[in-house]
TORPA-788304 format. One record per residue: residue number from 1; residue in one letter; z negated, y negated, x of N, C-alpha, C, O in turn. Coordinates in Angstrom, 2 decimals, padded with zeros to 5 digits. Layout:
<sites>
<site n="NUM" res="a" n_w="Z" n_v="Y" n_u="X" ca_w="Z" ca_v="Y" ca_u="X" c_w="Z" c_v="Y" c_u="X" o_w="Z" o_v="Y" o_u="X"/>
...
</sites>
This chain:
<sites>
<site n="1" res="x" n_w="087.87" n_v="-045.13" n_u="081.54" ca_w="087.75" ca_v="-046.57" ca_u="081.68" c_w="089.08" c_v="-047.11" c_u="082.18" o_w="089.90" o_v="-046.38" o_u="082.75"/>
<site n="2" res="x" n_w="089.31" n_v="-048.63" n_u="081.93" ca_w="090.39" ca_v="-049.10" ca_u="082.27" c_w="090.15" c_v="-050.30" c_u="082.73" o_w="089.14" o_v="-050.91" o_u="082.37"/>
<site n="3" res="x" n_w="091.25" n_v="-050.92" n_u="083.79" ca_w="091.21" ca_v="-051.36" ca_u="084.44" c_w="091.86" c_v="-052.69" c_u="083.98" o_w="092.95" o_v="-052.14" o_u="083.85"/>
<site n="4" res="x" n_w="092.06" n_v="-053.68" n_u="083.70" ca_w="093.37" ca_v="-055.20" ca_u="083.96" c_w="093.00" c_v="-056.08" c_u="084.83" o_w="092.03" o_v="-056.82" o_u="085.00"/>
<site n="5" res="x" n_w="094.26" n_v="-055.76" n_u="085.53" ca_w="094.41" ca_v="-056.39" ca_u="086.76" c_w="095.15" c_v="-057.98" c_u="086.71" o_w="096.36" o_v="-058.17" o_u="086.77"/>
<site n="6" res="x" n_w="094.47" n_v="-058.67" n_u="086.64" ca_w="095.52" ca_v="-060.26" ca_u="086.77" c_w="095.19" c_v="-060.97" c_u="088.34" o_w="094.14" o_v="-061.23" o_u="088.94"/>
<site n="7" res="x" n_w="096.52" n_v="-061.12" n_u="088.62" ca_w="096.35" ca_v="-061.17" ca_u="090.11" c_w="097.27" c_v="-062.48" c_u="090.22" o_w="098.12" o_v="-062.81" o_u="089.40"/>
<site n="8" res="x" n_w="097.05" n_v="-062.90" n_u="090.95" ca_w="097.28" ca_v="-064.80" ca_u="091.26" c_w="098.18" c_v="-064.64" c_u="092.35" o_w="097.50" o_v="-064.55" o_u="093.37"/>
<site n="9" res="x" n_w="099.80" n_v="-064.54" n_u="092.71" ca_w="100.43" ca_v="-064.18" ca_u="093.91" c_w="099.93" c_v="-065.74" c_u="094.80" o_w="099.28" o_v="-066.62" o_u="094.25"/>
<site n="10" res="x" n_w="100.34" n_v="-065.80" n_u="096.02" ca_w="099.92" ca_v="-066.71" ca_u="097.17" c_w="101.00" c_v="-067.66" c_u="097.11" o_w="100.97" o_v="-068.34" o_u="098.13"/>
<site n="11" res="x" n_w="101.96" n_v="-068.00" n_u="096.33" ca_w="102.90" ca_v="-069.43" ca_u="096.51" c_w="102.59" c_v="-070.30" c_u="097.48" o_w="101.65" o_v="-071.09" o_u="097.47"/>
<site n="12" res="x" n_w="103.32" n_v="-070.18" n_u="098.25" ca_w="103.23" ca_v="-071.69" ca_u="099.36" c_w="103.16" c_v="-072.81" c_u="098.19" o_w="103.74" o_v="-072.42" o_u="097.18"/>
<site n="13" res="x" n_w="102.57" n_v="-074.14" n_u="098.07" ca_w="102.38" ca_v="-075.03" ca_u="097.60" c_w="101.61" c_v="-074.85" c_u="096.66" o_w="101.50" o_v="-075.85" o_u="095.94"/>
<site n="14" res="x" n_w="100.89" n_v="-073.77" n_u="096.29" ca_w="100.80" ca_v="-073.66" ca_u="095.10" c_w="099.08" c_v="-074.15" c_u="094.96" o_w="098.58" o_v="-074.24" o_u="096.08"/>
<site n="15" res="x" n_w="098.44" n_v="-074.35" n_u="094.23" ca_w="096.60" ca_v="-074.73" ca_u="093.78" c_w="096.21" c_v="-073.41" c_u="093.12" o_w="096.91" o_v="-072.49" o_u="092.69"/>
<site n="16" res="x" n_w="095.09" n_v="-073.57" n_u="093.16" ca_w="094.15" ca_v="-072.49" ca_u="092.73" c_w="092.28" c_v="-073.43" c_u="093.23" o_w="091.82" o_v="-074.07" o_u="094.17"/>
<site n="17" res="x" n_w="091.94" n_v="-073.04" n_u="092.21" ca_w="090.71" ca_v="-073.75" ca_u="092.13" c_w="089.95" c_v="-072.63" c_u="091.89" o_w="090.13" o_v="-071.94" o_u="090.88"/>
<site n="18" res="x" n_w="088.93" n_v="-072.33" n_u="092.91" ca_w="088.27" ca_v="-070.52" ca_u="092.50" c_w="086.97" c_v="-071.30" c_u="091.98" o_w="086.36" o_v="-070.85" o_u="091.02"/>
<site n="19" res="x" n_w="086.67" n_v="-072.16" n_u="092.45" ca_w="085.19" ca_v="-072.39" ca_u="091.66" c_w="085.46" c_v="-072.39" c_u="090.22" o_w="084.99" o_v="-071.54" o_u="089.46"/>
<site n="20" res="x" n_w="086.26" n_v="-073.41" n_u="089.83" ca_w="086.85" ca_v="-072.95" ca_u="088.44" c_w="086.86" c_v="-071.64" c_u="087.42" o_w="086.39" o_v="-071.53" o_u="086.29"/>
<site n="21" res="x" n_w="087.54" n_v="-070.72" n_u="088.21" ca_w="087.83" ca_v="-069.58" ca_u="088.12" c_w="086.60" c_v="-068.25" c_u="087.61" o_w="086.51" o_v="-067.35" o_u="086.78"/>
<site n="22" res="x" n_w="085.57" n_v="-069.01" n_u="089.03" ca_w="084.74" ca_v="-067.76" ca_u="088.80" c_w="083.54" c_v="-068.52" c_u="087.61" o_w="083.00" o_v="-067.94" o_u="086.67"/>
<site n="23" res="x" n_w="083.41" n_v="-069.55" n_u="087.90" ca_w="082.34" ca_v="-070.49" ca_u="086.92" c_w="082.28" c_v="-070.90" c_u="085.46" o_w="081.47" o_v="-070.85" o_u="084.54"/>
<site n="24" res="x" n_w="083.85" n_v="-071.46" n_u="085.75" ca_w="083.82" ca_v="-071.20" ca_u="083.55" c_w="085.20" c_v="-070.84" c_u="082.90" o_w="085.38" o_v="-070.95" o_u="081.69"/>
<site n="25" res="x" n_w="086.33" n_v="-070.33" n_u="083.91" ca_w="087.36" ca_v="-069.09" ca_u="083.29" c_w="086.84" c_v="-068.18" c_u="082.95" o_w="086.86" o_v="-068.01" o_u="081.74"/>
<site n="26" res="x" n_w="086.09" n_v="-067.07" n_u="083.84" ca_w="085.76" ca_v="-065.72" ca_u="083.72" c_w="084.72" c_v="-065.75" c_u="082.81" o_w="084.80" o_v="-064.97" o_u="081.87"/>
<site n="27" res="x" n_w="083.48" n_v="-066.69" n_u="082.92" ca_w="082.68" ca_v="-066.72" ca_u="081.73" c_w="083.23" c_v="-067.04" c_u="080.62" o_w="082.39" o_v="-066.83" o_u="079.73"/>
<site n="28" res="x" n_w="083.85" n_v="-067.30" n_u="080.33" ca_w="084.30" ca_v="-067.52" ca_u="079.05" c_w="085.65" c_v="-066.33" c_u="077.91" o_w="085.65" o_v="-065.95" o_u="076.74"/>
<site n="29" res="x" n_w="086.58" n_v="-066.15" n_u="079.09" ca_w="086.78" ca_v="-064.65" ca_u="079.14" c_w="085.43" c_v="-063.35" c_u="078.42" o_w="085.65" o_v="-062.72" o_u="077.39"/>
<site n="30" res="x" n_w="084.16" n_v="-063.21" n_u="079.22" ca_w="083.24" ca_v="-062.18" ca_u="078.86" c_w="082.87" c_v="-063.29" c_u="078.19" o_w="082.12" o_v="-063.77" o_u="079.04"/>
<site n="31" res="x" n_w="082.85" n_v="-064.13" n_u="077.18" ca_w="081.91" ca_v="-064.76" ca_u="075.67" c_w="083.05" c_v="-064.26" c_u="074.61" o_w="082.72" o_v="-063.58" o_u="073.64"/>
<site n="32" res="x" n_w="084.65" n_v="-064.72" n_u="074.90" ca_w="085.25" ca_v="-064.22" ca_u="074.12" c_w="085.35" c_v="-062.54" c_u="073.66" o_w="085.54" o_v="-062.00" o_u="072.57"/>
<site n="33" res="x" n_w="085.14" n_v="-062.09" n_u="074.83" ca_w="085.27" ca_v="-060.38" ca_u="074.93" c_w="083.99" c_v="-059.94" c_u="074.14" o_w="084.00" o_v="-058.92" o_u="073.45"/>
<site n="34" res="x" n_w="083.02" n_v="-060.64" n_u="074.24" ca_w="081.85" ca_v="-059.58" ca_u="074.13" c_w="081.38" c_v="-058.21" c_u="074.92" o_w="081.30" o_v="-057.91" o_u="076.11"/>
<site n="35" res="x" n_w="081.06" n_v="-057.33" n_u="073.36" ca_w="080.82" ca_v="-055.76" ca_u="074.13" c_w="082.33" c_v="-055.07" c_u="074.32" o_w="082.55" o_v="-053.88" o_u="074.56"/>
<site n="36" res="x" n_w="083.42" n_v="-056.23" n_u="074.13" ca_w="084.50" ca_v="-055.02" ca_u="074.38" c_w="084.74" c_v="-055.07" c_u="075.97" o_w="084.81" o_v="-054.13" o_u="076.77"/>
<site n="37" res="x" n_w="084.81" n_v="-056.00" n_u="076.11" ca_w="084.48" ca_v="-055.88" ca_u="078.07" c_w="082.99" c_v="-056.07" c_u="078.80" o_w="082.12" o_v="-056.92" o_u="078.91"/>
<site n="38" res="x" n_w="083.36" n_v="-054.40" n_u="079.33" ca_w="082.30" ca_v="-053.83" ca_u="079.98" c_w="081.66" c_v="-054.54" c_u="080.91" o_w="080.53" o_v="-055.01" o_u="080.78"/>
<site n="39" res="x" n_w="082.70" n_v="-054.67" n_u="082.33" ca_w="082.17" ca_v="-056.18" ca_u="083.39" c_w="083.61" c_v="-057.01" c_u="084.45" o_w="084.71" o_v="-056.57" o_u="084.79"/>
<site n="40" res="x" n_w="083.30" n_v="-057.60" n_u="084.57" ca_w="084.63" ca_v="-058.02" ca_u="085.19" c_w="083.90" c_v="-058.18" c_u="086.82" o_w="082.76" o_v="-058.25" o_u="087.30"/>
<site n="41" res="x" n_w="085.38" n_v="-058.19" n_u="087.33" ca_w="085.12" ca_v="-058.91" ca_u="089.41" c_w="085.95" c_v="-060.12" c_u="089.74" o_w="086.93" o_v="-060.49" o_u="089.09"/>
<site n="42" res="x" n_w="085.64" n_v="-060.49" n_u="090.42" ca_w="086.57" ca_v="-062.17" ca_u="090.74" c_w="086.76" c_v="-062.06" c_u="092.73" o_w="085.94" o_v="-062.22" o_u="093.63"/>
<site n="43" res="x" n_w="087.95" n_v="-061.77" n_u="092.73" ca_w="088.22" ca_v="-061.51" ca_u="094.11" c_w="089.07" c_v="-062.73" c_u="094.90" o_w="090.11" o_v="-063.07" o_u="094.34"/>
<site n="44" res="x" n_w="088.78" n_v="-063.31" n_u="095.92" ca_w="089.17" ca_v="-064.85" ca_u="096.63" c_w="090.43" c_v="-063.82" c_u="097.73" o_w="090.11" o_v="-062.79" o_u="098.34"/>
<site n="45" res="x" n_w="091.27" n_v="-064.21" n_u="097.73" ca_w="092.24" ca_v="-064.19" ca_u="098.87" c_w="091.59" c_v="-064.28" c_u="100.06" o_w="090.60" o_v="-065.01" o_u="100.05"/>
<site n="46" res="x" n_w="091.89" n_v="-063.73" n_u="101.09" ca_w="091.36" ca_v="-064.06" ca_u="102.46" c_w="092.06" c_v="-064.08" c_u="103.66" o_w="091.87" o_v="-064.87" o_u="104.59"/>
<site n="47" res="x" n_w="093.52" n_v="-062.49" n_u="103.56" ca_w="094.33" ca_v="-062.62" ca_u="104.73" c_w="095.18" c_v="-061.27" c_u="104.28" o_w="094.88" o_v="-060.43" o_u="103.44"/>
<site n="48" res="x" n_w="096.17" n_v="-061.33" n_u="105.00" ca_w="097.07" ca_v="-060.02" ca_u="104.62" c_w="096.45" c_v="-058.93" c_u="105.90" o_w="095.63" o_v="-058.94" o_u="106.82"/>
<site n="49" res="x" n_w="097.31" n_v="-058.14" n_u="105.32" ca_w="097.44" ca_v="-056.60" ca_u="106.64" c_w="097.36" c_v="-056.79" c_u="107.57" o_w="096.39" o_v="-056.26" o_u="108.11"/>
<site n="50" res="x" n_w="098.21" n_v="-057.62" n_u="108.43" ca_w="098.10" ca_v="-057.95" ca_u="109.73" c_w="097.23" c_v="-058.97" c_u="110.11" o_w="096.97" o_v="-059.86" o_u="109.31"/>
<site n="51" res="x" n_w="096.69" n_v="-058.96" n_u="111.39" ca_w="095.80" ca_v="-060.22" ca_u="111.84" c_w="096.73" c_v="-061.88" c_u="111.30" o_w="097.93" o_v="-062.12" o_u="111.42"/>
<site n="52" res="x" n_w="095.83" n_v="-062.61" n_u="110.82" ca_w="096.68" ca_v="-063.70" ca_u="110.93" c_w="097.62" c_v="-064.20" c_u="109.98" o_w="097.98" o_v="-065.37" o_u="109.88"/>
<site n="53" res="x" n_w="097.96" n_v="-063.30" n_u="109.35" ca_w="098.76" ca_v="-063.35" ca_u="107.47" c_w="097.90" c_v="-063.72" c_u="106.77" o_w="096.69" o_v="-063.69" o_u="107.00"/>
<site n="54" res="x" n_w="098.58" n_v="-064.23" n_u="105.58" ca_w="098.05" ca_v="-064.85" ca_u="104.52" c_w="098.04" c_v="-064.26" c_u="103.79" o_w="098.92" o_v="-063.41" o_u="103.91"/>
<site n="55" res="x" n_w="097.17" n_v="-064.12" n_u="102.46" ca_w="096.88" ca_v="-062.93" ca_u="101.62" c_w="097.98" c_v="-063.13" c_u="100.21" o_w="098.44" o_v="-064.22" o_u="099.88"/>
<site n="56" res="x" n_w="098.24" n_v="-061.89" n_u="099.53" ca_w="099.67" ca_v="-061.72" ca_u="099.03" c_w="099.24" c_v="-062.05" c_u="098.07" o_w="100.08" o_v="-061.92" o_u="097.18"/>
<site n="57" res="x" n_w="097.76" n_v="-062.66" n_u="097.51" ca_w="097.33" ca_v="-062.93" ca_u="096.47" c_w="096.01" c_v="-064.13" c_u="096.47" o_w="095.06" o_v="-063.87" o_u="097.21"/>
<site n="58" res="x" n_w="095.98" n_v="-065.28" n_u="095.73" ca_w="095.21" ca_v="-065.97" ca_u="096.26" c_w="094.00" c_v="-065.20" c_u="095.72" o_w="092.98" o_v="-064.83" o_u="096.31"/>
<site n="59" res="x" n_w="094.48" n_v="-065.03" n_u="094.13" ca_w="093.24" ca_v="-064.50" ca_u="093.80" c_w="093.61" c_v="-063.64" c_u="092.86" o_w="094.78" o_v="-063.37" o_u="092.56"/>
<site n="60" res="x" n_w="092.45" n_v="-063.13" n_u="092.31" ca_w="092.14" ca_v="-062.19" ca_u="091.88" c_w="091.40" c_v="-061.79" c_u="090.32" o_w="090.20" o_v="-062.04" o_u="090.28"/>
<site n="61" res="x" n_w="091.82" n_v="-061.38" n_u="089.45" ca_w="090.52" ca_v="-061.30" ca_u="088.00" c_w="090.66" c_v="-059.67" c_u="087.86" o_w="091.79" o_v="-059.19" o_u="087.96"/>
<site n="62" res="x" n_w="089.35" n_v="-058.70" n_u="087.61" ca_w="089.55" ca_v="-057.69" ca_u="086.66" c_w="088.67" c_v="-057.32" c_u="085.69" o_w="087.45" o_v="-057.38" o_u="085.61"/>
<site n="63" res="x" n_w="089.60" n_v="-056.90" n_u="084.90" ca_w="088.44" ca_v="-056.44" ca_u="084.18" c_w="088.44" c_v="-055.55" c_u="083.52" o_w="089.50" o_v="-055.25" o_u="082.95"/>
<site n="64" res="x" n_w="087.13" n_v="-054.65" n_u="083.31" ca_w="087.06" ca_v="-053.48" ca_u="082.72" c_w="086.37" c_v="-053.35" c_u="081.61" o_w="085.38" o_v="-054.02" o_u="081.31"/>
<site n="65" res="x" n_w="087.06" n_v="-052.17" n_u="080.73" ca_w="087.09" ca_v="-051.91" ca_u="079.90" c_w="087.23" c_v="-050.70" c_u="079.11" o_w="087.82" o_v="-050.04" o_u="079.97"/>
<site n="66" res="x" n_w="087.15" n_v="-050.07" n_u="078.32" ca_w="086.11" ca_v="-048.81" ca_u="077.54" c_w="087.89" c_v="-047.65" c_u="077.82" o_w="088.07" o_v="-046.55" o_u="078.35"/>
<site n="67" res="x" n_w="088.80" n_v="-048.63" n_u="077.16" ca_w="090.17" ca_v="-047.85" ca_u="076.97" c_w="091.03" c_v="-049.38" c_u="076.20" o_w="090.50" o_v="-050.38" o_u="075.71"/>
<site n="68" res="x" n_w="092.58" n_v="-049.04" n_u="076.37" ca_w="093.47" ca_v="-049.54" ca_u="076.34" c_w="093.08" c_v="-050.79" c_u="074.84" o_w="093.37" o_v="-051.99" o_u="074.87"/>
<site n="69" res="x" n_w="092.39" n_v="-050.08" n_u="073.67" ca_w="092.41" ca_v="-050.67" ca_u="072.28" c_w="091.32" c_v="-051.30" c_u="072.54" o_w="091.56" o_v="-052.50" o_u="072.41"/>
<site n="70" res="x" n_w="089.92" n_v="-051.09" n_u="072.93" ca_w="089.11" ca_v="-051.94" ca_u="073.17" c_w="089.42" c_v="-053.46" c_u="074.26" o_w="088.70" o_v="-054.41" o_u="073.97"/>
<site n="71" res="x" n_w="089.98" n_v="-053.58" n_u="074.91" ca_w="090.74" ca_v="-054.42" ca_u="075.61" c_w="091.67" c_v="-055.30" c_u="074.52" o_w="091.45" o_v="-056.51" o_u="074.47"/>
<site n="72" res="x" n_w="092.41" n_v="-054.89" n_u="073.91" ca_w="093.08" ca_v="-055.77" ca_u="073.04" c_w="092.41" c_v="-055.87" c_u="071.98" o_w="092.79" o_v="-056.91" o_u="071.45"/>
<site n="73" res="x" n_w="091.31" n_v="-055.17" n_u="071.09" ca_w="090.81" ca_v="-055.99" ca_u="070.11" c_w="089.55" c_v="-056.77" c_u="070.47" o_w="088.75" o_v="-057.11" o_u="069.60"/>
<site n="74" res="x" n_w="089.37" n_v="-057.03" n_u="071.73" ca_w="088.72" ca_v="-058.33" ca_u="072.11" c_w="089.30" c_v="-058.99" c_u="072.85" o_w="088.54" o_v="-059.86" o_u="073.26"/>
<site n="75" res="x" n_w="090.74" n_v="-059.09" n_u="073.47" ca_w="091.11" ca_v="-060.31" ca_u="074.20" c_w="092.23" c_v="-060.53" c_u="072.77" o_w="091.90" o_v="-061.33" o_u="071.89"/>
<site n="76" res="x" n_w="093.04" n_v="-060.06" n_u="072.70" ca_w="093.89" ca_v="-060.27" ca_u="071.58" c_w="093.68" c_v="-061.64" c_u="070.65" o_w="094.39" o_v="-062.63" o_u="070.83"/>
<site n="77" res="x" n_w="092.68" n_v="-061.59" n_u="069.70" ca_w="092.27" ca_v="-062.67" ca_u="069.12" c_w="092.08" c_v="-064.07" c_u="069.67" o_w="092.10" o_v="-065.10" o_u="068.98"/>
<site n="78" res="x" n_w="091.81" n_v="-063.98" n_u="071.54" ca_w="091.48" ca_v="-065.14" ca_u="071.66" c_w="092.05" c_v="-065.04" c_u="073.14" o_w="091.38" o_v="-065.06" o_u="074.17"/>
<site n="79" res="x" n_w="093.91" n_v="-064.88" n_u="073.00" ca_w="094.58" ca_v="-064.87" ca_u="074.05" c_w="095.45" c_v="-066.11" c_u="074.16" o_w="095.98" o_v="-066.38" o_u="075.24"/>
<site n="80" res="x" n_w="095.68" n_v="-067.08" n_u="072.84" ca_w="095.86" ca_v="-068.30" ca_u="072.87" c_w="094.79" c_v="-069.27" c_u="074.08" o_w="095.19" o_v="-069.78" o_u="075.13"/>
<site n="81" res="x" n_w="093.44" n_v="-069.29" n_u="073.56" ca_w="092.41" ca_v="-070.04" ca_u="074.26" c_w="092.38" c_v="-069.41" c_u="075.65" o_w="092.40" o_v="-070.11" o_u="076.67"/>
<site n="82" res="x" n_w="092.35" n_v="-068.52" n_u="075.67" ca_w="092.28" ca_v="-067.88" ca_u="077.37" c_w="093.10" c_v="-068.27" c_u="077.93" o_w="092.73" o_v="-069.07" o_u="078.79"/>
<site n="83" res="x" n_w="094.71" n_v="-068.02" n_u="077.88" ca_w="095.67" ca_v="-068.19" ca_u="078.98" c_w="096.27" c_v="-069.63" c_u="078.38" o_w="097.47" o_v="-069.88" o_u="078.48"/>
<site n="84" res="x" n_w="095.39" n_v="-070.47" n_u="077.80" ca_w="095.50" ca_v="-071.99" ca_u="077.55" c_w="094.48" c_v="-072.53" c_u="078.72" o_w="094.42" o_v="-073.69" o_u="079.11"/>
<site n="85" res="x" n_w="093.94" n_v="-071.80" n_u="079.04" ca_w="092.69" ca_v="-072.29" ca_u="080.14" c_w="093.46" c_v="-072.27" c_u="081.26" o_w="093.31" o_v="-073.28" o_u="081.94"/>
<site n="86" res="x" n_w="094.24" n_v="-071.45" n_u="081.70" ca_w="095.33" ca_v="-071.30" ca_u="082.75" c_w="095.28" c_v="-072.47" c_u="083.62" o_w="094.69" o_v="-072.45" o_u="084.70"/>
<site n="87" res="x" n_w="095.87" n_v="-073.44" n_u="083.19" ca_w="096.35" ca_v="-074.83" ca_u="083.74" c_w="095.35" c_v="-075.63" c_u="084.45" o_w="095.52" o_v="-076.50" o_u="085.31"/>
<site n="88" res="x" n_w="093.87" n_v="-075.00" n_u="083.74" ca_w="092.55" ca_v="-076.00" ca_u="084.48" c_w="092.39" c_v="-075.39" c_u="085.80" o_w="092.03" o_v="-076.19" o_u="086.65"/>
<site n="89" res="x" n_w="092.55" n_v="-074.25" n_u="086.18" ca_w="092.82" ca_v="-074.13" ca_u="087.46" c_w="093.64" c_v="-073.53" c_u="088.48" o_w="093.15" o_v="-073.21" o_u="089.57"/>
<site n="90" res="x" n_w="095.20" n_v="-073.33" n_u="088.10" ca_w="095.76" ca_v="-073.20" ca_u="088.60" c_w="097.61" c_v="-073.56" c_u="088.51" o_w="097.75" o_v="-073.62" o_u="087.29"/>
<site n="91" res="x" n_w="098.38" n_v="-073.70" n_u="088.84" ca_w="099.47" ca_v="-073.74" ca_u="088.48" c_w="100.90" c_v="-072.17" c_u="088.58" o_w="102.12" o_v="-072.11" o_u="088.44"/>
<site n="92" res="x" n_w="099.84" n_v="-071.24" n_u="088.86" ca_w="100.72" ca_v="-069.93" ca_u="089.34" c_w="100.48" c_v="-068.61" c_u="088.07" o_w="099.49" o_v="-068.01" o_u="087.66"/>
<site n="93" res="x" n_w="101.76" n_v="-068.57" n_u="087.78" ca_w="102.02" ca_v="-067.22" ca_u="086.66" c_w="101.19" c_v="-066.26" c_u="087.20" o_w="101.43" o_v="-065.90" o_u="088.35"/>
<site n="94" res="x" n_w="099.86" n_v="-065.56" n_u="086.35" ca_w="099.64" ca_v="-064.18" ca_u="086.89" c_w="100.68" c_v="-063.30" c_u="086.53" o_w="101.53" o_v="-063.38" o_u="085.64"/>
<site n="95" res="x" n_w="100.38" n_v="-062.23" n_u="087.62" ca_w="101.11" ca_v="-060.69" ca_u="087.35" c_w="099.75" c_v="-060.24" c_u="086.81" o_w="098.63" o_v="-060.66" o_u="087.10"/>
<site n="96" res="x" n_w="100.07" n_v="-059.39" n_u="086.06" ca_w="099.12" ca_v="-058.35" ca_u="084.80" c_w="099.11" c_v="-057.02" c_u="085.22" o_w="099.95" o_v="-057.10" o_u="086.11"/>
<site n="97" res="x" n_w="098.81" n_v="-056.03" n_u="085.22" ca_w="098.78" ca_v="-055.03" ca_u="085.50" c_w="097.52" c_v="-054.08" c_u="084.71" o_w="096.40" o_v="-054.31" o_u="085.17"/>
<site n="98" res="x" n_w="097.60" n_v="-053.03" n_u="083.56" ca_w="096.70" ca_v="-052.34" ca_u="082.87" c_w="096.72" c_v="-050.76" c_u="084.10" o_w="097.78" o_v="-050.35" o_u="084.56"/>
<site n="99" res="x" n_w="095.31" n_v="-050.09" n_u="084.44" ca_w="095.36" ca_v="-048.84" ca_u="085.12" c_w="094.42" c_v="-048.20" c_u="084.49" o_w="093.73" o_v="-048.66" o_u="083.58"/>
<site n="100" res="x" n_w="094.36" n_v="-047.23" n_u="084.90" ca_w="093.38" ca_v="-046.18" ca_u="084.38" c_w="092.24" c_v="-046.00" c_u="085.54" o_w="092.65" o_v="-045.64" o_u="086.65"/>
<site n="101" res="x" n_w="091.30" n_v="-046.14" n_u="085.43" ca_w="089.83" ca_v="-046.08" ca_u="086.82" c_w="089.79" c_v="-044.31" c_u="086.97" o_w="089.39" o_v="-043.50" o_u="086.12"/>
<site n="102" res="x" n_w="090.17" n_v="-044.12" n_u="087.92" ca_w="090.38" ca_v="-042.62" ca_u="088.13" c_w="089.02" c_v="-042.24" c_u="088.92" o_w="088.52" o_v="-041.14" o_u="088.72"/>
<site n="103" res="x" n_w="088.36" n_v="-043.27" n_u="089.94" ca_w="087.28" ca_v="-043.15" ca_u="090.44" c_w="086.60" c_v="-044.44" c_u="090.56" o_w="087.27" o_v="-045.47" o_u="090.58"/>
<site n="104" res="x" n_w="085.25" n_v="-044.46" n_u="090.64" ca_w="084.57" ca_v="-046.05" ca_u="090.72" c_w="083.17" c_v="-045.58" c_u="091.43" o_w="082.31" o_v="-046.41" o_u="091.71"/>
</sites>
């Protein structure tokens, strides 16, 4: 199984709208995906390492998936409309990140 990681860094100034996010980004994400994505998680920022820091990420998307090709022949087709959705709630570039689930 595999992992994509899109992670929202914490920009001072920056917006992020999680109701957005988890309510009709990610659903719509798993309508486009179908059975090629297995299930996704939606993770909120909360605080860094130390007491009192701010978290290095506001937020959070993953999602999993069977292996590397199943992942792209269901986001692929409809990666225009997805990261066109971008802008409705947030103004910050994700970082991407593909892993391999070594344990779950």
């Amino acid at each position: 199984m595999i992992k994509i990681s899109v992670m929202y860094p914490n920009n001072p100034g920056s917006t992020f709208n999680h109701e957005y996010y988890r309510d009709n980004h990610m659903p719509l994400v798993k309508a486009r995906m179908g059975e090629k994505l297995k299930y996704y998680t939606v993770d909120k920022g909360l605080a860094g390492a130390t007491p009192g820091s701010t978290p290095t990420y506001a937020a959070a998307g993953h999602l999993f998936c069977g292996s590397v090709e199943d992942f792209q022949q269901g986001f692929g087709p409809h990666a225009k409309e997805i990261m066109g959705d971008i802008p409705n709630y947030t103004d910050i570039a994700p970082m991407i990140q593909i892993s391999e689930v070594m344990v779950s």
